[in-house]
C-alpha positions as CSV (number, residue, x, y, z in Angstrom):
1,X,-29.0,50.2,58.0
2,X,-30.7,51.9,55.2
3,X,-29.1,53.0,52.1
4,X,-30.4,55.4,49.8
5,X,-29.1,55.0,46.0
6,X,-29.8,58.0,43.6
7,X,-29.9,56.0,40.0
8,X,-31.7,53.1,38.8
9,X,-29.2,52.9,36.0
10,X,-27.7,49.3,35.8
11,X,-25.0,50.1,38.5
12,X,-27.8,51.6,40.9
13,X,-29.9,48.2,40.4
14,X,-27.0,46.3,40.8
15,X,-26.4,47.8,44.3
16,X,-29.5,47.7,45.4
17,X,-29.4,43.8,44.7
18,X,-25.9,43.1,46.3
19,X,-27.4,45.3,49.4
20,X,-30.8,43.2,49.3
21,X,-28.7,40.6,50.2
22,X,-27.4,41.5,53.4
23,X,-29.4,41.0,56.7
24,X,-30.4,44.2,58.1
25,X,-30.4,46.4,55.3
26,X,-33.1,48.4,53.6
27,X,-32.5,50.2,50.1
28,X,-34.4,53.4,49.0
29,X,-33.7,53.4,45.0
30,X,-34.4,57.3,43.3
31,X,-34.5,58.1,40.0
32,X,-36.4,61.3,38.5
33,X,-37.8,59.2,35.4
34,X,-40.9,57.1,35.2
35,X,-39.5,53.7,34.6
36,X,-36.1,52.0,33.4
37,X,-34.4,53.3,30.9
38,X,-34.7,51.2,27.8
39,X,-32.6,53.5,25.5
40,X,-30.0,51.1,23.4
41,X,-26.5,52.0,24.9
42,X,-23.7,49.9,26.1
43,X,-23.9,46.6,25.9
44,X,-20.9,44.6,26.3
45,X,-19.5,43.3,30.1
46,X,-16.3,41.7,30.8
47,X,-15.3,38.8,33.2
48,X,-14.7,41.8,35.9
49,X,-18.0,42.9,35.6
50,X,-19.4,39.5,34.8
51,X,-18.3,38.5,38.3
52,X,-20.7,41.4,40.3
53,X,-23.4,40.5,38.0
54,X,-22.5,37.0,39.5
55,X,-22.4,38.0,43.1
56,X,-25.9,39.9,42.5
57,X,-27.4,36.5,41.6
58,X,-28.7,37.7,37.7
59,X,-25.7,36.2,35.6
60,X,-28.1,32.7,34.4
61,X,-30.8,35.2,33.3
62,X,-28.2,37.5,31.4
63,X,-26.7,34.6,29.4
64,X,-30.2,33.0,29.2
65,X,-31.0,36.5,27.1
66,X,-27.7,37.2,26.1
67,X,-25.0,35.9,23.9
68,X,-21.4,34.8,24.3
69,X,-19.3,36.4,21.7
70,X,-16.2,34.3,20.2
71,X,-13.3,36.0,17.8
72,X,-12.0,40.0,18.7
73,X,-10.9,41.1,15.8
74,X,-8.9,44.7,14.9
75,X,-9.7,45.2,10.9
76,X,-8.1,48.3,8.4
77,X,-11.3,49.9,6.2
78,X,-10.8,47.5,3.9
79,X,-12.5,44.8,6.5
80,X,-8.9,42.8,6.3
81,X,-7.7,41.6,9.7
82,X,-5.0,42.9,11.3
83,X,-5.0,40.8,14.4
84,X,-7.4,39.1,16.2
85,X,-7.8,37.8,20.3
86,X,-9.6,34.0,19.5
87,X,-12.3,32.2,21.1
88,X,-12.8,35.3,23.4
89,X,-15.5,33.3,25.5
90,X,-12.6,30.4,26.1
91,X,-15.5,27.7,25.8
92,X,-19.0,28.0,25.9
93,X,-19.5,27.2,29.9
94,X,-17.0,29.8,31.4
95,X,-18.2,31.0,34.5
96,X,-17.1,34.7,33.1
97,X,-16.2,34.9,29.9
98,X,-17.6,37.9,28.0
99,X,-21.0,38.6,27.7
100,X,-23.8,40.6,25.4
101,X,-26.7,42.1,26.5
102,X,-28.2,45.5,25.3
103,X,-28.6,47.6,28.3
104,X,-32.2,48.4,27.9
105,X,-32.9,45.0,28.5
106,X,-30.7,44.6,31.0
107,X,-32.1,47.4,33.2
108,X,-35.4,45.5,32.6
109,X,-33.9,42.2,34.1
110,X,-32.5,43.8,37.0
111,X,-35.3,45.6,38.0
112,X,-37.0,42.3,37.8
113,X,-35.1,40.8,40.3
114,X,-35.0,44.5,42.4
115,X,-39.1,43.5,42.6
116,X,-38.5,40.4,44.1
117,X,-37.0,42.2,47.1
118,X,-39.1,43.3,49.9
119,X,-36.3,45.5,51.8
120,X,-36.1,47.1,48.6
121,X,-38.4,50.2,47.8
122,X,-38.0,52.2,43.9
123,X,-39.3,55.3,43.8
124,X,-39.9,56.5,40.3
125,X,-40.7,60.3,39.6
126,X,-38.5,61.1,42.4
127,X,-36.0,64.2,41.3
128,X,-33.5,64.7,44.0
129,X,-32.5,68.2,44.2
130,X,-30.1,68.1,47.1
131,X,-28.3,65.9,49.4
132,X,-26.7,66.7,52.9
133,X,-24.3,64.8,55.3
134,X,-25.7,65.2,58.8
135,X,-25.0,63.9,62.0
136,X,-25.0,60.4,62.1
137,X,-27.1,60.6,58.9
138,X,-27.6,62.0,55.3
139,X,-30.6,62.8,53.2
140,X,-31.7,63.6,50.2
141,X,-34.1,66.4,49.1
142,X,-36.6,64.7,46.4
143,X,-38.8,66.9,44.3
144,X,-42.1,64.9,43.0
145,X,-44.2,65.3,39.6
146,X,-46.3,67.6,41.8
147,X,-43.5,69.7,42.7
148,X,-43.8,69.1,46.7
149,X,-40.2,68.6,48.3
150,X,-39.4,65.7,50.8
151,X,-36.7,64.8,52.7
152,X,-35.6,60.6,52.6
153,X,-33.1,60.3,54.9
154,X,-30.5,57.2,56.0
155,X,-27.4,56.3,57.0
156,X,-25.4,56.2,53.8
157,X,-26.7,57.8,49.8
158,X,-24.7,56.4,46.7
159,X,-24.9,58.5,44.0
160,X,-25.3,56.4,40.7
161,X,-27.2,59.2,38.5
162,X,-24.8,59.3,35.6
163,X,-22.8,61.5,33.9
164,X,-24.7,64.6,34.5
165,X,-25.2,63.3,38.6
166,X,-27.0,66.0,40.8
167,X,-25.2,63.8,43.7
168,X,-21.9,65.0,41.9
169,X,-22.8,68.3,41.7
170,X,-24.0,69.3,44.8
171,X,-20.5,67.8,46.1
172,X,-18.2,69.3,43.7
173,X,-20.3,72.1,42.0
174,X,-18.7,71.7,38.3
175,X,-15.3,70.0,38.9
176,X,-15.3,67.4,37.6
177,X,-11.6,67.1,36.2
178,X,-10.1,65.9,33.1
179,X,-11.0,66.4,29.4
180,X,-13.9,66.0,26.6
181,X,-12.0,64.3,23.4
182,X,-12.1,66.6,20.6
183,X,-14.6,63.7,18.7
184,X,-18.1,62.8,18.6
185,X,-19.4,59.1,18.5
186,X,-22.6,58.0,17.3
187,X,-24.0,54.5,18.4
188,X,-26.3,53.2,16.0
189,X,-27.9,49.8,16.2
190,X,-28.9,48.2,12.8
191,X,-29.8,45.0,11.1
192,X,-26.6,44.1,8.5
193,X,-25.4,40.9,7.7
194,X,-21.6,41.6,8.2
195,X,-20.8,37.7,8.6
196,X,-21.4,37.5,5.3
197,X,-18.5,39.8,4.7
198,X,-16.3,37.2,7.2
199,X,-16.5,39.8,10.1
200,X,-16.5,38.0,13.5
201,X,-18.4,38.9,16.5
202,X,-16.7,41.9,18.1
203,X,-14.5,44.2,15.5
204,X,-12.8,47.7,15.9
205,X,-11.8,49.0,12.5
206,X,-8.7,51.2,12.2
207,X,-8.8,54.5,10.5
208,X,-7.8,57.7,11.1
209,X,-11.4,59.1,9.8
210,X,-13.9,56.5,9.2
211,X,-12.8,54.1,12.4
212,X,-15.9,52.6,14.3
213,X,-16.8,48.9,16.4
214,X,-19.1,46.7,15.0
215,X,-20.3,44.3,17.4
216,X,-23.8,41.6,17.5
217,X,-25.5,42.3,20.7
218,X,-28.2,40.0,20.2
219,X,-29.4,36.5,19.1
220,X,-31.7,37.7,16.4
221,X,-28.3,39.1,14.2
222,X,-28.9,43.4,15.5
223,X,-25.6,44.6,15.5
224,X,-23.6,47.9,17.6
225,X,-22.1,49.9,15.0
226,X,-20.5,53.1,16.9
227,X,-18.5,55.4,15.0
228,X,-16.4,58.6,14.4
229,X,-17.9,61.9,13.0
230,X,-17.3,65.4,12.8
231,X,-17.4,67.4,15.7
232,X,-19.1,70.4,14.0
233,X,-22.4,68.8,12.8
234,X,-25.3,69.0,14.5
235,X,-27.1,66.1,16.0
236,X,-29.6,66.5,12.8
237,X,-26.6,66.4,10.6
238,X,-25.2,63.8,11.9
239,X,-28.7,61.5,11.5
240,X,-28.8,62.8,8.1
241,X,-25.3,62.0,7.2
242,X,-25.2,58.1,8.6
243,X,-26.3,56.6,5.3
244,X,-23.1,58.5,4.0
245,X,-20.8,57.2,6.9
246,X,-22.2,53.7,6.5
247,X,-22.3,53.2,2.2
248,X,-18.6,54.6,3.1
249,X,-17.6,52.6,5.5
250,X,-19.2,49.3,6.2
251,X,-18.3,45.9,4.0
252,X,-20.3,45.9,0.9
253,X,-20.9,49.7,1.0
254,X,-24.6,49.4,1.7
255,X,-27.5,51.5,0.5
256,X,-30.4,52.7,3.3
257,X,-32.5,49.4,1.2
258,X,-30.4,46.8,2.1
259,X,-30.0,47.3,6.4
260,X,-33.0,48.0,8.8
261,X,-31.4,50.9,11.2
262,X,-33.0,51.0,14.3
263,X,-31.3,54.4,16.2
264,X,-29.1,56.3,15.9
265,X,-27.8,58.4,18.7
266,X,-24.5,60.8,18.7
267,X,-22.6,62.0,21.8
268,X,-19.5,63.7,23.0
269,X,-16.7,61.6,24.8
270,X,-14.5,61.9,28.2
271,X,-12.0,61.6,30.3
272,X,-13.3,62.3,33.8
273,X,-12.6,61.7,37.7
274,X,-14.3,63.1,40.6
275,X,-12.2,64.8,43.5
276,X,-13.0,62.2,45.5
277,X,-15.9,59.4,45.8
278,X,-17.1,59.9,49.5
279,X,-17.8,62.9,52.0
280,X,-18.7,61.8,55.0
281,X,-21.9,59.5,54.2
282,X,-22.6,60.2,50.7
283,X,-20.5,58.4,48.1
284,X,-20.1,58.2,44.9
285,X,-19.8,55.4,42.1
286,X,-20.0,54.4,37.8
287,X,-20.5,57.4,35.6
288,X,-21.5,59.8,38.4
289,X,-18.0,58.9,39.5
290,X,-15.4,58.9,36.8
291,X,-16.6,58.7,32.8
292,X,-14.3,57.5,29.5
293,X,-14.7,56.6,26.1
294,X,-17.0,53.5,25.3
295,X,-13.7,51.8,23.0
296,X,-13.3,48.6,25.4
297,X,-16.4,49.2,27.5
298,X,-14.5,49.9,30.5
299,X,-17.1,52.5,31.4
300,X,-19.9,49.8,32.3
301,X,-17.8,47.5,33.5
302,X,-16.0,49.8,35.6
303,X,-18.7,51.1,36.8
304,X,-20.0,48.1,37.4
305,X,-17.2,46.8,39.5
306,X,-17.1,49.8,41.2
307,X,-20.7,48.7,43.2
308,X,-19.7,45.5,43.6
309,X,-16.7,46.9,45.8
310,X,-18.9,49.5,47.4
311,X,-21.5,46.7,47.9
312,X,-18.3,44.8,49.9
313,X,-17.2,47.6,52.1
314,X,-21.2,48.4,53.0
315,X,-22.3,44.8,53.6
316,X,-18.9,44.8,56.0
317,X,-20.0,47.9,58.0
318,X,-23.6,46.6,58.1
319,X,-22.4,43.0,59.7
320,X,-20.3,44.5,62.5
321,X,-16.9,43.7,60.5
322,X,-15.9,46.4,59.1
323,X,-15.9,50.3,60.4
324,X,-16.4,53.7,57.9
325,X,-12.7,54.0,57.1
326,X,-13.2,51.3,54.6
327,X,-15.3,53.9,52.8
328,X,-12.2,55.8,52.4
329,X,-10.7,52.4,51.5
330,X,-13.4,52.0,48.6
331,X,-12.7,56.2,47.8
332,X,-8.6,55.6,46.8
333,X,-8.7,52.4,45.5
334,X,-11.5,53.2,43.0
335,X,-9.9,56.5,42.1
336,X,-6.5,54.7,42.0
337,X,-8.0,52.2,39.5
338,X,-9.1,54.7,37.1
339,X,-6.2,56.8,37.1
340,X,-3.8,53.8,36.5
341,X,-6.1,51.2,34.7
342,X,-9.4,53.1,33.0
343,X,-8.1,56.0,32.4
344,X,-5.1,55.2,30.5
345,X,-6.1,51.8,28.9
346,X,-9.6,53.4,27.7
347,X,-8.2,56.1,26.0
348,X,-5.1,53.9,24.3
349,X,-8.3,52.2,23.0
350,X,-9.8,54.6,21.5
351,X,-6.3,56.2,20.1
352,X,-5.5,52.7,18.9
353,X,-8.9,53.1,15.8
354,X,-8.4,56.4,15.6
355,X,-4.9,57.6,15.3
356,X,-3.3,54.8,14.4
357,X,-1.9,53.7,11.0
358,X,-3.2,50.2,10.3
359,X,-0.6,49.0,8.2
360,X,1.8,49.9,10.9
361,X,-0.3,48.5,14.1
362,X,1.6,45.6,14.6
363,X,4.9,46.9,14.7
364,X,3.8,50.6,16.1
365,X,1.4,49.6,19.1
366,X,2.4,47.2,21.8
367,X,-1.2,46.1,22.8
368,X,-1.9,44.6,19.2
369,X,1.6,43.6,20.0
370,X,1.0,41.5,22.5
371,X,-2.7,40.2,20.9
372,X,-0.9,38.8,18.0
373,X,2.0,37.0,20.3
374,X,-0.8,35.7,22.9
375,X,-2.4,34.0,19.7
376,X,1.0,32.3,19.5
377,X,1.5,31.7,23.4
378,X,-0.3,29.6,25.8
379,X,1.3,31.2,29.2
380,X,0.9,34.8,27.2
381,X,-2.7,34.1,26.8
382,X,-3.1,32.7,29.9
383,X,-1.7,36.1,31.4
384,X,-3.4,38.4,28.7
385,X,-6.8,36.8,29.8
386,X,-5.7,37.8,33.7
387,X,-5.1,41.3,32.9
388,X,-9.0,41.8,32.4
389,X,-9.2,41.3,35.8
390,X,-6.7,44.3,36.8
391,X,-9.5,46.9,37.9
392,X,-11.2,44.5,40.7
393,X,-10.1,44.5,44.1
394,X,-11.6,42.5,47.4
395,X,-12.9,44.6,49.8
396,X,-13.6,42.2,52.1
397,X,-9.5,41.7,53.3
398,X,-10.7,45.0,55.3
399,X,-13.3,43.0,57.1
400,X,-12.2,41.9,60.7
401,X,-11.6,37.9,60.5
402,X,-14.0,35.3,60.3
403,X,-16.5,37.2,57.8
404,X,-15.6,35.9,54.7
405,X,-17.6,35.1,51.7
406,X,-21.0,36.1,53.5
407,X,-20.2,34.0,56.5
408,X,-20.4,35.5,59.8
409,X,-17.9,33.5,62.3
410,X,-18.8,33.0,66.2
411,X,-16.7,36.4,67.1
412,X,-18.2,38.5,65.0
413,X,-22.2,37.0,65.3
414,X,-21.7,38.0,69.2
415,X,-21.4,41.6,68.2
């Protein structure tokens, strides 16, 4: 079976490796840019999404380069708590707890592994254009640097390009239904001692204008500060106005001197959901999918889940086990999950800094609600910590028996 993925985003490599796996399967990975893309984004990925990285076999080289963050706090503009979820990790050694890794350099370590991989080819420069469902195929229509067109063609094409996916496009045209907040976020990273000022390791500060989430994302102290600004400046504007925003906002109110900023990078948020995420052999998954506001990284770790259920229902049809209809399997479900779990829970998120009144959050909003009695609780921590778990869903219960876990019983190894 050959697979061709468009997108050599994280949730493109991390198909290509939980495909690699599978006997019988080659991978064609596109992506129109030269190499991986190193730009600082996301960077946070939770035990759902921990698990895929898990199943792709790059988890003890994420945490060897990562961190483990501890205390989630929710803070007024003041920097007092308001709340806080504790030892978010659990203990050092969980198998999933919460981990921190800038996605530049996770691109890098998955495309590390990707090399390692000879049923895996990466083709870099390679702009896809088009893509068709044919008969008992599909291919995709790849423009080079020298502008000569090709047609790669195989049995199934995942498109994982992104928010502004081609893949999506040439399926849907411009529907791509929902809504674009009326804000504007700008992710900055930047050198700044905030544990001097008690903060803990992940923190969403609650205000109606200057809310933002500071968060360390690496070993070496560089912290993920992303915050609110006003929709009618201009990316220039916005870069000139940070040191503003930050002597404003942050503990200490800090002059340019006294942080080293290393980007700064505003963009629009949404709300969004494909019609659907397959026709016929061409599917679609992560941002090129469905999109929503970074507050709770449910975006990358959606999206990351999202393969590792797609990688399920291929691997199936690849062994003998499973037929196409569990594509249509991975199409509701997915869509399902974002309309009752991403959707609704990403944007509470990012109403919860935003438009709530921090002197009123524990009595007004039932989330922080339930953070502050969980502190309190064993059993309601036990079953807040389970809830992180509410977007995944095992594909492999569509498998015929005896293929479970990878293992191919004597029924099905005869087919």
């Amino acid at each position: 079976m050959h697979v061709i993925i468009v997108g050599a985003g994280p949730s493109g490599l991390v198909l290509s490796l939980l495909l690699a796996k599978v006997p019988g399967v080659n991978v064609t990975l596109l992506d129109s840019a030269s190499k991986v893309d190193d730009r600082p984004r996301a960077a946070h990925y939770a035990p759902s999404a921990i698990r895929v990285l898990a199943s792709a076999g790059v988890l003890p080289d994420i945490r060897d380069r990562g961190l483990i963050p501890d205390n989630m706090t929710w803070r007024n503009i003041r920097g007092e708590a308001i709340t806080s979820i504790k030892n978010v990790s659990q203990h050092p050694h969980n198998p999933e707890a919460l981990t921190v890794l800038p996605l530049g350099m996770l691109g890098a370590l998955l495309l590390e592994h990707v090399d390692r991989h000879d049923n895996v080819t990466v083709r870099w420069d390679a702009n896809v254009v088009d893509v068709v469902n044919g008969e008992g195929k599909c291919w995709a229509v790849v423009k080079g640097k020298d502008g000569v067109e090709e047609r790669v063609e195989g049995d199934y094409l995942v498109g994982c390009d992104g928010a502004n996916s081609q893949v999506r496009r040439t399926l849907f045209g411009n529907e791509f239904p929902g809504k674009t907040w009326d804000a504007q976020i700008v992710a900055t990273n930047v050198y700044y001692p905030f544990e001097k000022f008690g903060y803990d390791d992940v923190n969403f500060i609650i205000d109606p204008v200057d809310y933002y989430m500071a968060a360390k994302i690496t070993t070496d102290g560089l912290w993920r500060v992303s915050y609110g600004e006003d929709t009618t400046l201009t990316p220039e504007q916005v870069i000139a106005h940070q040191p503003a925003k930050y002597e404003r906002m942050l503990p200490g109110n800090p002059k340019p001197g006294s942080y080293k900023l290393l980007s700064v990078g505003p963009y629009r948020i949404h709300q969004r959901c494909a019609p659907s995420f397959r026709v016929g052999r061409i599917l679609l998954a992560a941002d090129a999918a469905h999109l929503c506001n970074p507050f709770g990284g449910l975006g990358l770790t959606g999206g990351l889940v999202d393969v590792g259920g797609l990688g399920q229902c291929l691997e199936g049809i690849a062994r003998g086990v499973a037929d196409e209809t569990i594509l249509d399997k991975y199409d509701s479900v997915r869509r399902e999950m974002w309309e009752t779990v991403i959707n609704p829970v990403s944007s509470d998120n990012f109403l919860r800094v935003s438009a709530t009144d921090p002197s009123k959050a524990l009595t007004d909003d039932p989330f922080l609600m339930m953070v502050e009695e969980a502190g309190k609780d064993e059993e309601k921590r036990r079953v807040f910590d389970e809830g992180v778990y509410a977007i995944c869903h095992d594909f492999t219960q569509y498998w015929r028996k005896g293929e479970v876990n990878g293992e191919v019983g004597q029924e099905e190894a005869r087919l």
